[in-house]
PADOPA-198369 format. One record per residue: residue in one letter; x, y negated, z negated of N, C-alpha, C, O in turn. Coordinates in Angstrom, 2 decimals. Layout:
<sites>
<type a | n_u X | n_v Y | n_w Z | ca_u X | ca_v Y | ca_w Z | c_u X | c_v Y | c_w Z | o_u X | o_v Y | o_w Z> .
...
</sites>
This chain:
<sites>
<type x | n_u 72.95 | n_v -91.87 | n_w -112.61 | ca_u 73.20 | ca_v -92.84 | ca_w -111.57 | c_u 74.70 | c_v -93.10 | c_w -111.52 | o_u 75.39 | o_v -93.50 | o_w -112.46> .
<type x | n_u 75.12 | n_v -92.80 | n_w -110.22 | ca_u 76.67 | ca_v -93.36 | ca_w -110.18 | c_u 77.16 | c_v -94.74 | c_w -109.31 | o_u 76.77 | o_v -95.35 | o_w -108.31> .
<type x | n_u 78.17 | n_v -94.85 | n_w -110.22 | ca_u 78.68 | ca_v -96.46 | ca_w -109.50 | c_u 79.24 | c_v -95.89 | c_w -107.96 | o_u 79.40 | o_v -94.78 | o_w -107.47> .
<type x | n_u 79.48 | n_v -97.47 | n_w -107.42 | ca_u 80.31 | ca_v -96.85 | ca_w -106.10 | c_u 81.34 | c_v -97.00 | c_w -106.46 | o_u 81.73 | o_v -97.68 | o_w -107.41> .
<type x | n_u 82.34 | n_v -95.90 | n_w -105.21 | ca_u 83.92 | ca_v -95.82 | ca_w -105.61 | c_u 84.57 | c_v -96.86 | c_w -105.77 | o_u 85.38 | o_v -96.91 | o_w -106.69> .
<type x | n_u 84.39 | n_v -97.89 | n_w -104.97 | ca_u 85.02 | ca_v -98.97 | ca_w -105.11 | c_u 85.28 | c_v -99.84 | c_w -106.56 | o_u 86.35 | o_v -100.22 | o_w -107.03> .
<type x | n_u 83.75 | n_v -100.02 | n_w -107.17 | ca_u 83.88 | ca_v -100.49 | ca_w -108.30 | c_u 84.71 | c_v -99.63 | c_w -109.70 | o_u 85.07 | o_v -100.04 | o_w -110.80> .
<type x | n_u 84.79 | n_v -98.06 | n_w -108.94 | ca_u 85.79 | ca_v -97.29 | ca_w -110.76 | c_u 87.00 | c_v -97.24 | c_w -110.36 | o_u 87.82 | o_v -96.85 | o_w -111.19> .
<type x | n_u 87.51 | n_v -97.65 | n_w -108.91 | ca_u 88.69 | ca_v -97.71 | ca_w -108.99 | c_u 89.91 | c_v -98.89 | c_w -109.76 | o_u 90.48 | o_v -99.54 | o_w -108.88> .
<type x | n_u 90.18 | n_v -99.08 | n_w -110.57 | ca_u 90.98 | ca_v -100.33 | ca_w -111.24 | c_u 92.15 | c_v -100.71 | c_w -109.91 | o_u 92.95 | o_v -99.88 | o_w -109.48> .
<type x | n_u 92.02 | n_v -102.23 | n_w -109.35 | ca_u 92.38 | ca_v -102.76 | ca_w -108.46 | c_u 92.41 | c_v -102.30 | c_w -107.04 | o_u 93.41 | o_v -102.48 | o_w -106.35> .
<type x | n_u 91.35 | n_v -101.71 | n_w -106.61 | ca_u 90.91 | ca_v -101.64 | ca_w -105.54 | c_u 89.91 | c_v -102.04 | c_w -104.86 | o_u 88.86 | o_v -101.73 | o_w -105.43> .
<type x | n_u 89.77 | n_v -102.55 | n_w -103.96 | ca_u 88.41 | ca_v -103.19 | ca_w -103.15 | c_u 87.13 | c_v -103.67 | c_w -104.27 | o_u 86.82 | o_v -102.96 | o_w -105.23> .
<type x | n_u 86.79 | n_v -104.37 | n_w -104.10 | ca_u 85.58 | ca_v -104.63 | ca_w -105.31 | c_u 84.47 | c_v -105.08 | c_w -104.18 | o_u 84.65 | o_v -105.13 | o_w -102.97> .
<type x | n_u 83.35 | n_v -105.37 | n_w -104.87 | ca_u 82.05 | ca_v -105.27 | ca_w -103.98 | c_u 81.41 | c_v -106.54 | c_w -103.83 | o_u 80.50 | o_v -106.89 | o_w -103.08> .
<type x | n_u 82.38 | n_v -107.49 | n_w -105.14 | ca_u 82.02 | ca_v -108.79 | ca_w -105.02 | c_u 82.22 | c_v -109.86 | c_w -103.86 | o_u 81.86 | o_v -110.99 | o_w -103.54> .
<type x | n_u 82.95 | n_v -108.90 | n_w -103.47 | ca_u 83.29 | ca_v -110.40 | ca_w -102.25 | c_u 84.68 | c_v -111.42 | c_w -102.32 | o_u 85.09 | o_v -112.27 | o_w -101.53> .
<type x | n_u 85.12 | n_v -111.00 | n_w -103.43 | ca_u 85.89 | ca_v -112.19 | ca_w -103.62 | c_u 87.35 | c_v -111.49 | c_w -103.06 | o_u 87.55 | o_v -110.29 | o_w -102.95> .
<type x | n_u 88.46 | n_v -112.77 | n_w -102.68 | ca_u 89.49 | ca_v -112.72 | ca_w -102.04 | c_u 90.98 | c_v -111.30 | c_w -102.94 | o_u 90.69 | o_v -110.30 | o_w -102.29> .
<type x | n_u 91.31 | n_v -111.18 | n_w -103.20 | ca_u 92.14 | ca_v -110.68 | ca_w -104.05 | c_u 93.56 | c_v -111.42 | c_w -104.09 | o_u 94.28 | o_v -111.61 | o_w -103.11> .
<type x | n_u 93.78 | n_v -111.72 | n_w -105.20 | ca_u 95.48 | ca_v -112.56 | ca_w -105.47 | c_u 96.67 | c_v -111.92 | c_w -104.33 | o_u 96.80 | o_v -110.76 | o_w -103.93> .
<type x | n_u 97.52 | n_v -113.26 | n_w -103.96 | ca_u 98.19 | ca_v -112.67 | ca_w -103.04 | c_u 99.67 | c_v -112.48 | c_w -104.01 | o_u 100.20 | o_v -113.31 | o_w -104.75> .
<type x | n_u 100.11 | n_v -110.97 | n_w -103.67 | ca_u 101.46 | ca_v -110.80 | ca_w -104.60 | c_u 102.54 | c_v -112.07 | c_w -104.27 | o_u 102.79 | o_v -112.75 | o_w -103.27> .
<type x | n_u 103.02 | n_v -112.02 | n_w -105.61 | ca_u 104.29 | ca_v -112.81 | ca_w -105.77 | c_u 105.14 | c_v -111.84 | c_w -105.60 | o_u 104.82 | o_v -110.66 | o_w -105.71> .
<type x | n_u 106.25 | n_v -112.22 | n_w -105.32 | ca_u 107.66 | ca_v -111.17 | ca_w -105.59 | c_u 108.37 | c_v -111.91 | c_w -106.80 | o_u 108.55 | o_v -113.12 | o_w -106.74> .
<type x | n_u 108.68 | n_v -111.33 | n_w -107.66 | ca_u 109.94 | ca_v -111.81 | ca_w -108.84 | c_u 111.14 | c_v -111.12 | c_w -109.02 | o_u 111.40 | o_v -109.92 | o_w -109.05> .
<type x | n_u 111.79 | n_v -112.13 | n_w -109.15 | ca_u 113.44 | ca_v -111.90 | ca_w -109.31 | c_u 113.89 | c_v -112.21 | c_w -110.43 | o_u 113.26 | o_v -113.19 | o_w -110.83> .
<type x | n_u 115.03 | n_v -111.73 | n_w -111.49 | ca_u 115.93 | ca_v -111.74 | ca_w -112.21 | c_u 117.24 | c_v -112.96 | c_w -111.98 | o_u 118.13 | o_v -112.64 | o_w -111.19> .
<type x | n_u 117.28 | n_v -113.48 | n_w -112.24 | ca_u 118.28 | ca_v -114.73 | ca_w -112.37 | c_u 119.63 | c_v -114.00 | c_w -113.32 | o_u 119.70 | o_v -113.67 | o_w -114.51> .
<type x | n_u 120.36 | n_v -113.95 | n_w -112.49 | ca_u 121.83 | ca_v -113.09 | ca_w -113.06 | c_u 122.36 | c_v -113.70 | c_w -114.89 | o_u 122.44 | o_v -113.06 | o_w -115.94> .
<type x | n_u 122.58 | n_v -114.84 | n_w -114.67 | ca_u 122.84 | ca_v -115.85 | ca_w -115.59 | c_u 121.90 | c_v -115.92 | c_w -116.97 | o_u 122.42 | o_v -115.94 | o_w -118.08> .
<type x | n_u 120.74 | n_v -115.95 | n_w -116.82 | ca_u 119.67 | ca_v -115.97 | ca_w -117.99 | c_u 118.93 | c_v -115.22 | c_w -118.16 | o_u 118.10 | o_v -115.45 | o_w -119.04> .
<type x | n_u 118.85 | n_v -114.08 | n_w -117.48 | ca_u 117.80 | ca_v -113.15 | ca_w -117.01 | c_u 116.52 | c_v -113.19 | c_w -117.33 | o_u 115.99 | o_v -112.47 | o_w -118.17> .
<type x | n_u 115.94 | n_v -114.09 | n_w -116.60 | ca_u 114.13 | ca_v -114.57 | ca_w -116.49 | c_u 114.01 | c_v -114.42 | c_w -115.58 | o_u 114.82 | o_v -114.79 | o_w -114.72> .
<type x | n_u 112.79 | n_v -113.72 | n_w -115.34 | ca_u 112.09 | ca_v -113.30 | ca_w -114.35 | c_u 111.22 | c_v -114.81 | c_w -113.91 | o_u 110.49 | o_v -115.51 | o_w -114.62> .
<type x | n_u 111.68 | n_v -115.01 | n_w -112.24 | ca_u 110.85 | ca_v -115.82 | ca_w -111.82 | c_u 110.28 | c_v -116.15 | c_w -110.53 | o_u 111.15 | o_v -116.28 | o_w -109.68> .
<type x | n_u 109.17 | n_v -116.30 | n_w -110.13 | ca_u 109.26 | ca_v -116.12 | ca_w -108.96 | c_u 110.18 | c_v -116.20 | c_w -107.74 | o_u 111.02 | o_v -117.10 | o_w -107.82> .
<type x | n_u 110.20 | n_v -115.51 | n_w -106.68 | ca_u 111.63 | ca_v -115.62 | ca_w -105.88 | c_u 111.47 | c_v -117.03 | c_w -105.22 | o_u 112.40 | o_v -117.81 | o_w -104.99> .
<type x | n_u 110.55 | n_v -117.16 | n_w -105.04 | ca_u 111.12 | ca_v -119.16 | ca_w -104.35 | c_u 111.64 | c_v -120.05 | c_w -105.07 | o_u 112.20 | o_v -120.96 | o_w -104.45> .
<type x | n_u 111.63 | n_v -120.12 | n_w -106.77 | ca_u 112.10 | ca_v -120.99 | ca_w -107.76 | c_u 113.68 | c_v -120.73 | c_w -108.15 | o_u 114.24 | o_v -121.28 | o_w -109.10> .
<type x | n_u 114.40 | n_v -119.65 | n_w -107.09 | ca_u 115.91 | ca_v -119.22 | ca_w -107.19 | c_u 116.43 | c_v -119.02 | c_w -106.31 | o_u 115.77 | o_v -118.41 | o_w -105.47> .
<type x | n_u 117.69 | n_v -119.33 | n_w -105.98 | ca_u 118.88 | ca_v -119.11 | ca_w -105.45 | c_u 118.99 | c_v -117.51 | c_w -104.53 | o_u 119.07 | o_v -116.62 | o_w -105.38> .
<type x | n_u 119.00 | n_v -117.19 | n_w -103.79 | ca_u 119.96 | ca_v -115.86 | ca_w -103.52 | c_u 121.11 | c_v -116.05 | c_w -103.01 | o_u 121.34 | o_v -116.78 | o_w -102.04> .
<type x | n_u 122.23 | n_v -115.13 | n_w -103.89 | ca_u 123.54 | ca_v -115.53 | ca_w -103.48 | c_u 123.69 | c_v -114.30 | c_w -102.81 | o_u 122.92 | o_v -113.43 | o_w -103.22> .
<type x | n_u 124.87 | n_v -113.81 | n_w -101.43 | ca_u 125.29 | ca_v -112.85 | ca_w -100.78 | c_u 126.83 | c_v -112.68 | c_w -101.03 | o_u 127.58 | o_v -113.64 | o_w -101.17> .
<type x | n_u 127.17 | n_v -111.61 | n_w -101.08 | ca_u 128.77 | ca_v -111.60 | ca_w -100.79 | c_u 129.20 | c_v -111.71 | c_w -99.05 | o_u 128.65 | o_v -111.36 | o_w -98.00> .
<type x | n_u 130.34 | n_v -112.35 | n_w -99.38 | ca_u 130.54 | ca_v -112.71 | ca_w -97.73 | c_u 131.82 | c_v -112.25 | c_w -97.53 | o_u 132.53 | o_v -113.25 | o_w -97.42> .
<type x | n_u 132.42 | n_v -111.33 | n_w -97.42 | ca_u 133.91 | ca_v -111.17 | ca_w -97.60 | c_u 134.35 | c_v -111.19 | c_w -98.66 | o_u 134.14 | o_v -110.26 | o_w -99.44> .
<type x | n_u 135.04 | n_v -112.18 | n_w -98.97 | ca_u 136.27 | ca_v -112.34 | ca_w -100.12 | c_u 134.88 | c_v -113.15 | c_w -100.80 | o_u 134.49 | o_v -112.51 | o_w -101.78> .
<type x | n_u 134.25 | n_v -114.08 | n_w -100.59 | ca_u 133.60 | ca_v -114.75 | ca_w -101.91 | c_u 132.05 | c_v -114.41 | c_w -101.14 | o_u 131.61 | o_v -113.50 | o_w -100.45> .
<type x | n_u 131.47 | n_v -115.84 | n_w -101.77 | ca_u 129.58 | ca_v -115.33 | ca_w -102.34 | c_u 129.20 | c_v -117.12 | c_w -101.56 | o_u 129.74 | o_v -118.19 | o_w -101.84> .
<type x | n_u 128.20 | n_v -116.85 | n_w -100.66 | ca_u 127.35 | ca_v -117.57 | ca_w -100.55 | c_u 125.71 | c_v -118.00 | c_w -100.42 | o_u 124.87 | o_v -117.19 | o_w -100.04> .
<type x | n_u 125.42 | n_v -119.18 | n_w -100.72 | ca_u 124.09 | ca_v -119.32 | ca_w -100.87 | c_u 123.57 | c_v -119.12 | c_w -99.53 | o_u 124.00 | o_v -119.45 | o_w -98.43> .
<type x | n_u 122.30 | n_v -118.37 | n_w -99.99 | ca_u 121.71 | ca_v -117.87 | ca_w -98.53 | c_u 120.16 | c_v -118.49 | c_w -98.40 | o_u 119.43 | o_v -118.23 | o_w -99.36> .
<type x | n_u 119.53 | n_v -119.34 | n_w -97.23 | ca_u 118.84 | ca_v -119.76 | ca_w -97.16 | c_u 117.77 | c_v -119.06 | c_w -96.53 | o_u 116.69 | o_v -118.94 | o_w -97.10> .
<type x | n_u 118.03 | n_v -118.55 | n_w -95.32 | ca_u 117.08 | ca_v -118.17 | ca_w -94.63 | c_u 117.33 | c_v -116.54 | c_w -94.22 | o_u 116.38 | o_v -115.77 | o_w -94.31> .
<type x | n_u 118.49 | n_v -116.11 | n_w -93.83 | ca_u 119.22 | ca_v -115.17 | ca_w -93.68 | c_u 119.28 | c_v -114.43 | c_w -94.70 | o_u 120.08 | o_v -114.79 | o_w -95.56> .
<type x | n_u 118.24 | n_v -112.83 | n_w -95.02 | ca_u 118.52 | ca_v -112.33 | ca_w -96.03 | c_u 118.97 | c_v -110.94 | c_w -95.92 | o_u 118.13 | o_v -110.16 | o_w -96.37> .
<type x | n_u 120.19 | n_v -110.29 | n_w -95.41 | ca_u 120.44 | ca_v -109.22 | ca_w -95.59 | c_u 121.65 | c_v -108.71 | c_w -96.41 | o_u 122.28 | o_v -109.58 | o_w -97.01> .
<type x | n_u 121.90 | n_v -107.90 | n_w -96.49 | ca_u 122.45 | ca_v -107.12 | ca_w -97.72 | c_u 122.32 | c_v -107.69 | c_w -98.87 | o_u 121.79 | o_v -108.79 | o_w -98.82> .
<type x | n_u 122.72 | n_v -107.20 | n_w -100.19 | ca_u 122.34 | ca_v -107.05 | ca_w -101.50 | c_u 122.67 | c_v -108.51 | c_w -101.69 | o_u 123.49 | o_v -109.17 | o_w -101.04> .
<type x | n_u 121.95 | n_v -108.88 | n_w -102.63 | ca_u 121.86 | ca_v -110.40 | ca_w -102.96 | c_u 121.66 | c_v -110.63 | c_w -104.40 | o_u 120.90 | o_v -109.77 | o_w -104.83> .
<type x | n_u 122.02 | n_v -111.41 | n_w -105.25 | ca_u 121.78 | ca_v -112.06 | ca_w -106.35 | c_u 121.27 | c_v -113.06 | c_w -106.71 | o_u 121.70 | o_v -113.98 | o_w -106.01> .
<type x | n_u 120.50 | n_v -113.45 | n_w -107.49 | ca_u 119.68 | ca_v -114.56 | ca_w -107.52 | c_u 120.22 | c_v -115.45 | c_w -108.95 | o_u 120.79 | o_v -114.80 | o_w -109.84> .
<type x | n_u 120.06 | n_v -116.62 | n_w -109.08 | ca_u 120.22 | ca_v -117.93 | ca_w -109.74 | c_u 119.11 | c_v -118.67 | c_w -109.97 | o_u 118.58 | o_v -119.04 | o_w -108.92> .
<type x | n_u 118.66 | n_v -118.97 | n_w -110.81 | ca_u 117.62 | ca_v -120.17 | ca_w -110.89 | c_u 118.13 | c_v -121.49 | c_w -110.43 | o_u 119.10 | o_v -122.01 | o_w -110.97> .
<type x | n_u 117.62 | n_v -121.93 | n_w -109.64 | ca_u 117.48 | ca_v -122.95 | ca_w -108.82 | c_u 117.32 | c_v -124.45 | c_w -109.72 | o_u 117.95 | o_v -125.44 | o_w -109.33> .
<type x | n_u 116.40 | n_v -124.54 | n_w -110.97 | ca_u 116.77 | ca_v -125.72 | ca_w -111.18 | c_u 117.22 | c_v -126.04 | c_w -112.61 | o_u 117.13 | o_v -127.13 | o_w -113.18> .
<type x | n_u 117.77 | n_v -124.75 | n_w -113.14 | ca_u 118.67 | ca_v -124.76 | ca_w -114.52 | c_u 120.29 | c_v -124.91 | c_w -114.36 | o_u 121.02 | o_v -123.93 | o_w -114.48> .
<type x | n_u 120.88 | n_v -126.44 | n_w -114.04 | ca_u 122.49 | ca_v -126.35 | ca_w -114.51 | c_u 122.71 | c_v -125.19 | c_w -115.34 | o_u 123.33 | o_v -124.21 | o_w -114.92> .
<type x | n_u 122.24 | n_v -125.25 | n_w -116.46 | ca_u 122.73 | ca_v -124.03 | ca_w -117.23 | c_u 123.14 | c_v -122.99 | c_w -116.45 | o_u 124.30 | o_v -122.62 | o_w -116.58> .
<type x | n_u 122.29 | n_v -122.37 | n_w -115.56 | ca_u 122.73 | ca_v -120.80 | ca_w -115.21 | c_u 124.07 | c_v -121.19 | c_w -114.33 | o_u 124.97 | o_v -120.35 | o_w -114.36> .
<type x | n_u 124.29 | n_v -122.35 | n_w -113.57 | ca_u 125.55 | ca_v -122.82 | ca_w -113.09 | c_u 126.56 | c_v -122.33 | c_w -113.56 | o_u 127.41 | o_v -121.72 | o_w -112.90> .
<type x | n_u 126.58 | n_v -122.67 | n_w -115.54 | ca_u 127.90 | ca_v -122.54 | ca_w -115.69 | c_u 128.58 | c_v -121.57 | c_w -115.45 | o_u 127.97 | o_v -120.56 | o_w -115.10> .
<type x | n_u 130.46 | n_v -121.50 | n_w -115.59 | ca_u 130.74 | ca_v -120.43 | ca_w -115.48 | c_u 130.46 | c_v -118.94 | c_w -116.27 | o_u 130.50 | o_v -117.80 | o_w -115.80> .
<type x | n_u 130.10 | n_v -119.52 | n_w -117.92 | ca_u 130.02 | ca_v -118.34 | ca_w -118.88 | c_u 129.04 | c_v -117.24 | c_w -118.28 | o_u 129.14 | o_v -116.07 | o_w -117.90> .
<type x | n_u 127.80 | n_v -118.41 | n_w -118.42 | ca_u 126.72 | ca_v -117.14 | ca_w -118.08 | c_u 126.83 | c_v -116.53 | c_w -117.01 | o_u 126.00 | o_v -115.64 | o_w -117.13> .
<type x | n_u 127.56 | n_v -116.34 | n_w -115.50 | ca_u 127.81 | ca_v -116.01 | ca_w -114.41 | c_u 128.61 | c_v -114.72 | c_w -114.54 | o_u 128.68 | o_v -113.88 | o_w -113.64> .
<type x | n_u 129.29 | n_v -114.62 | n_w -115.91 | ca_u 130.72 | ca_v -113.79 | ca_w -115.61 | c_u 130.35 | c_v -112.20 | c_w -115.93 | o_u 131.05 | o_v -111.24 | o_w -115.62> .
<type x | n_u 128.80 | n_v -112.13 | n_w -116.78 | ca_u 128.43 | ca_v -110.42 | ca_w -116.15 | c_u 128.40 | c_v -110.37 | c_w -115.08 | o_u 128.97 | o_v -109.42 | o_w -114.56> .
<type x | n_u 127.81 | n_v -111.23 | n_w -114.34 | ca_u 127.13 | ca_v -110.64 | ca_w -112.44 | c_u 128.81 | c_v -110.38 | c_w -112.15 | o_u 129.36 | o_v -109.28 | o_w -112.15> .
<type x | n_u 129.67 | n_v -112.14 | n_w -111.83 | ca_u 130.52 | ca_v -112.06 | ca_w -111.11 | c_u 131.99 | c_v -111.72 | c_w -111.62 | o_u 132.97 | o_v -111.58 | o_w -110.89> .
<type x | n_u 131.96 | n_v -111.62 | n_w -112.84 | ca_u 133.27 | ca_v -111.29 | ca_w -113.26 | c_u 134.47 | c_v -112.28 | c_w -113.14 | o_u 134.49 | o_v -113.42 | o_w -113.59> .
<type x | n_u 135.63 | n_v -111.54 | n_w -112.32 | ca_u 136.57 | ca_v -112.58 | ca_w -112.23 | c_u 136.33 | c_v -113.51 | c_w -111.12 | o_u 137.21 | o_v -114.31 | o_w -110.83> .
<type x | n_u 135.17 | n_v -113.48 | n_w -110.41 | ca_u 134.73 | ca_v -114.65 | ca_w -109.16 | c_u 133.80 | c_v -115.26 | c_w -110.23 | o_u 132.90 | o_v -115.58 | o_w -109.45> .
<type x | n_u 133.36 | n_v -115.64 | n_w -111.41 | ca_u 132.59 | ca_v -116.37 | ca_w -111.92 | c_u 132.66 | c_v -118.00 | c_w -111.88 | o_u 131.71 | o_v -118.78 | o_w -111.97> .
<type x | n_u 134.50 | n_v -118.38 | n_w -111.66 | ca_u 134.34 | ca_v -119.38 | ca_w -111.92 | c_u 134.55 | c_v -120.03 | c_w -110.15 | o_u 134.90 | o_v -121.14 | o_w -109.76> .
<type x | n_u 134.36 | n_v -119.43 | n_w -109.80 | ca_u 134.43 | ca_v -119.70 | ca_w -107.69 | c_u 132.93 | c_v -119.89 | c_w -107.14 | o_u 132.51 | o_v -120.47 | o_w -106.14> .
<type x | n_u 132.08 | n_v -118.93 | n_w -108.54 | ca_u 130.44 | ca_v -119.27 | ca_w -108.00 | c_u 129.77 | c_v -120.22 | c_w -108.52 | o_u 128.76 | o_v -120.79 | o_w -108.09> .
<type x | n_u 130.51 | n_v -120.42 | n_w -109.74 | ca_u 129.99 | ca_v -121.90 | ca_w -110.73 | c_u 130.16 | c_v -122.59 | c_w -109.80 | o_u 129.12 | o_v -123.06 | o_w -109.34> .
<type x | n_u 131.35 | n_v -122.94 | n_w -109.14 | ca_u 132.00 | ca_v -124.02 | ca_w -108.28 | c_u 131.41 | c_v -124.28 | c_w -107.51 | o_u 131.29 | o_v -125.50 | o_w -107.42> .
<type x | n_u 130.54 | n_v -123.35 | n_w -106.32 | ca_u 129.90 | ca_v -123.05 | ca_w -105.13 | c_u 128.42 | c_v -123.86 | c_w -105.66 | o_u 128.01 | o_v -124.90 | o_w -105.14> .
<type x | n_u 127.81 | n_v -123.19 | n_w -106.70 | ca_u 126.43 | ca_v -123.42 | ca_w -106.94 | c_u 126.32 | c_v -125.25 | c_w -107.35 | o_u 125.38 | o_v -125.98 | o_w -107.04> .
<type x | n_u 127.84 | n_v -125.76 | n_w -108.27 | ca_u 127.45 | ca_v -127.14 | ca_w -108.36 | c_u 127.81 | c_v -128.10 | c_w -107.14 | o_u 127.33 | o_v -129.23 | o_w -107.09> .
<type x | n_u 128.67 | n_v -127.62 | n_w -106.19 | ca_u 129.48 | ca_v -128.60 | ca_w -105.05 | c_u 127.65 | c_v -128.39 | c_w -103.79 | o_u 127.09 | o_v -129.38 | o_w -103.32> .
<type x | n_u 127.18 | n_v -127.06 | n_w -103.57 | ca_u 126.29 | ca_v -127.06 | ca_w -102.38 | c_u 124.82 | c_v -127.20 | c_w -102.80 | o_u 123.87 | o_v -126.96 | o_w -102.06> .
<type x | n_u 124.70 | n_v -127.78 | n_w -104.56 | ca_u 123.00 | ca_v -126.98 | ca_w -104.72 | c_u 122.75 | c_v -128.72 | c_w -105.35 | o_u 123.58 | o_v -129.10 | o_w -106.18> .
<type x | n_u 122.12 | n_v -129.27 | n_w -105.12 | ca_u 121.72 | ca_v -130.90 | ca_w -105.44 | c_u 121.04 | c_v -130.66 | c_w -107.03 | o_u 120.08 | o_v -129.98 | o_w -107.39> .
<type x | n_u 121.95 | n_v -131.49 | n_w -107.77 | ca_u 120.75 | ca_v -131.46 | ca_w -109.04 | c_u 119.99 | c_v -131.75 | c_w -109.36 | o_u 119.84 | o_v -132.96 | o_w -109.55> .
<type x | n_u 119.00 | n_v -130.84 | n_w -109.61 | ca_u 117.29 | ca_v -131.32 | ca_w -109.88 | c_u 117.02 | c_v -132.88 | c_w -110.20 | o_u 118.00 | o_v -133.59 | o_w -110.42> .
<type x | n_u 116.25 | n_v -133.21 | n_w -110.21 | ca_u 115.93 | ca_v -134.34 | ca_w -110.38 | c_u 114.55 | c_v -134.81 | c_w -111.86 | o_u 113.36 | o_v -135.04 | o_w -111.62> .
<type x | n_u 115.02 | n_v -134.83 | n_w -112.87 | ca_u 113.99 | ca_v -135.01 | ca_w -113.68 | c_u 112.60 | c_v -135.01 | c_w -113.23 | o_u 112.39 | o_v -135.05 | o_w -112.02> .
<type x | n_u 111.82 | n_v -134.98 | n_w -113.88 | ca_u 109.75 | ca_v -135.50 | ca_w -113.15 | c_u 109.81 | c_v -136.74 | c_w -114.14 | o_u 110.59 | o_v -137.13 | o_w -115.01> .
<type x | n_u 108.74 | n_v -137.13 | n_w -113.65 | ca_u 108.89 | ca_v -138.39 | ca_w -114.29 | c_u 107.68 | c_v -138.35 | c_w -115.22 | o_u 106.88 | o_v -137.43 | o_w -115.10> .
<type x | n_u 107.48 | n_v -139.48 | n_w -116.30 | ca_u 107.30 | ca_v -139.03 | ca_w -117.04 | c_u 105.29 | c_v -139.64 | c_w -116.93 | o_u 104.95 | o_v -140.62 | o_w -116.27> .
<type x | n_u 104.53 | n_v -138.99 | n_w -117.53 | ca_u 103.12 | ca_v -139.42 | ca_w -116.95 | c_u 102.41 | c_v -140.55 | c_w -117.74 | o_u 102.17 | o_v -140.74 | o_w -118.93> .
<type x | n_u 102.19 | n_v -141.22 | n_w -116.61 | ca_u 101.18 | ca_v -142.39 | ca_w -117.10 | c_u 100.41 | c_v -142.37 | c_w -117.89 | o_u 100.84 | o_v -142.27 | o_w -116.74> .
<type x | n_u 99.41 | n_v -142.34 | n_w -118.95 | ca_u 98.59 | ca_v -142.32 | ca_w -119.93 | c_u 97.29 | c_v -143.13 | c_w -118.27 | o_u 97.70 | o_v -143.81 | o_w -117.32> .
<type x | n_u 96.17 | n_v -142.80 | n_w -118.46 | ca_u 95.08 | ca_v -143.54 | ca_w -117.67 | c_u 94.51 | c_v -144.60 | c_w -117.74 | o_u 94.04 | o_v -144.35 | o_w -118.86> .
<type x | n_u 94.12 | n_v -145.59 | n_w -117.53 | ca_u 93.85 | ca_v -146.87 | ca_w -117.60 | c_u 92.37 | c_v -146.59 | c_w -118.14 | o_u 91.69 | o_v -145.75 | o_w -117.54> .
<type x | n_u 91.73 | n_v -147.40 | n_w -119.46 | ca_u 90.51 | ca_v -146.88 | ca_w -120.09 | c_u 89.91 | c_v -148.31 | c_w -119.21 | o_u 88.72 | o_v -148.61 | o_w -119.25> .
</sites>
């Protein structure tokens, strides 16, 4: 007795019915290099002479930042990606990017 194709293929169509996960894309954060999903980071563009944060507009090669680690801000960790512009992108990422905002901290439940 043989199965159907569907079920011996590993991640293809299944017979159950059920929805299949929708891909994430992940990105590399220049600064710390963790992989994280691409909405939780920054993409920076070169624009000429320097690098800006790009919101909606994504063409040519881009670099990514984690979005809510000061750390990757500083200049040190920046200066593999950017080199001698490291300390022009530190500058950029703390003057245009708002700093996170702690969470607050959780209530215990009322017994």
């Amino acid at each position: 007795m043989s199965t159907p194709k569907a079920e011996r293929r590993p991640g293809g169509p299944s017979m159950t019915g059920s929805i299949p996960e929708r891909h994430t894309p992940e990105r590399t954060c220049v600064a710390c290099r963790r992989k994280r999903p691409q909405g939780e980071l920054l993409r920076l563009t070169q624009q000429g002479e320097g690098w800006a944060i790009q919101q909606r507009q994504r063409t040519g090669r881009g670099v990514y930042v984690c979005a809510d680690s000061p750390a990757c801000w500083q200049e040190k960790p920046l200066r593999r990606a950017f080199r001698a512009q490291a300390s022009a992108v530190s500058e950029l990422l703390k003057t245009q990017t708002p700093e996170p905002q702690p969470s607050p901290p959780e209530t215990p439940p009322r017994p």
